[in-house]
C-alpha positions in Angstrom: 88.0 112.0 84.3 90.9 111.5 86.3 93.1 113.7 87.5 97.0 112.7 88.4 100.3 114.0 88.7 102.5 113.1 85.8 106.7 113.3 86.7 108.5 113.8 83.8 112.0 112.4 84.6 113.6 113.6 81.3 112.9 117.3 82.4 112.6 116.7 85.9 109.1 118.4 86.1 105.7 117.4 87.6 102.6 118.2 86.1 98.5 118.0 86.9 96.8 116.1 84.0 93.2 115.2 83.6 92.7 112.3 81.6 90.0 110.0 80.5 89.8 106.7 82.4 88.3 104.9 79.6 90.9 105.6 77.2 94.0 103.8 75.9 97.5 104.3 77.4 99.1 104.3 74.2 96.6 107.2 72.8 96.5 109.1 76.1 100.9 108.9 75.6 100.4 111.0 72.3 98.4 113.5 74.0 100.5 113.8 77.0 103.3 113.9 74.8 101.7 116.6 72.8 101.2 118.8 75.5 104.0 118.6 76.9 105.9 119.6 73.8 103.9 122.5 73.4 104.4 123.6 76.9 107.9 122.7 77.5 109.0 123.4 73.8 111.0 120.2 73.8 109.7 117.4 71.4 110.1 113.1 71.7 112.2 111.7 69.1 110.4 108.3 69.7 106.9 108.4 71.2 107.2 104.2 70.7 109.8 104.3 73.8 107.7 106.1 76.2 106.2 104.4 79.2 103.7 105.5 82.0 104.7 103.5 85.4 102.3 104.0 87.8 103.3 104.5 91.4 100.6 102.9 93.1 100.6 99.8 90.6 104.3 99.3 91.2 104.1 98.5 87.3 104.3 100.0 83.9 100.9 100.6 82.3 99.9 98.2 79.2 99.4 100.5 76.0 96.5 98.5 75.2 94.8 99.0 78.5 92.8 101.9 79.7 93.7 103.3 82.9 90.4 102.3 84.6 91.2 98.7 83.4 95.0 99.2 85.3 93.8 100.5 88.8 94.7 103.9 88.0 92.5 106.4 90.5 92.3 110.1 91.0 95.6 111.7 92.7 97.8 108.6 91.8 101.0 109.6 90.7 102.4 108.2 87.1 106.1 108.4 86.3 106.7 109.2 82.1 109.7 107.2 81.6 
């Protein structure tokens, strides 16, 4: 398990996530988004439009890759976008 700080531009809020680091961007998306909706009460019109950038990559993280696989660590900082 990882655990890094998600900024969530739309709302302009930063949250602590713990995520697997074995487990596909595109499915860890739907449960960040998930959570976030439940939390924030606000909800993603299209979850297919959503990116995670990675700060310390200087990239946007592939959907098909896991984080592990991108270079992602414990207390990076990803950016939803």
């Amino acid at each position: 398990m990882l655990l890094v700080d998600i900024q969530i531009l739309a709302i302009d809020r930063t949250f602590d996530f713990e995520l697997e680091e074995n487990t596909r961007v595109d499915v860890l998306l739907e449960d960040i988004l998930a959570l976030t909706a439940q939390k924030e009460h606000i909800l993603c019109k299209n979850p297919e439009a959503v990116y995670l950038y990675g700060m310390e990559q200087e990239a946007v993280l592939k959907r098909e890759e896991s984080l592990e696989q991108q270079g992602v660590r414990t207390g990076d900082r990803l950016i939803l976008i």
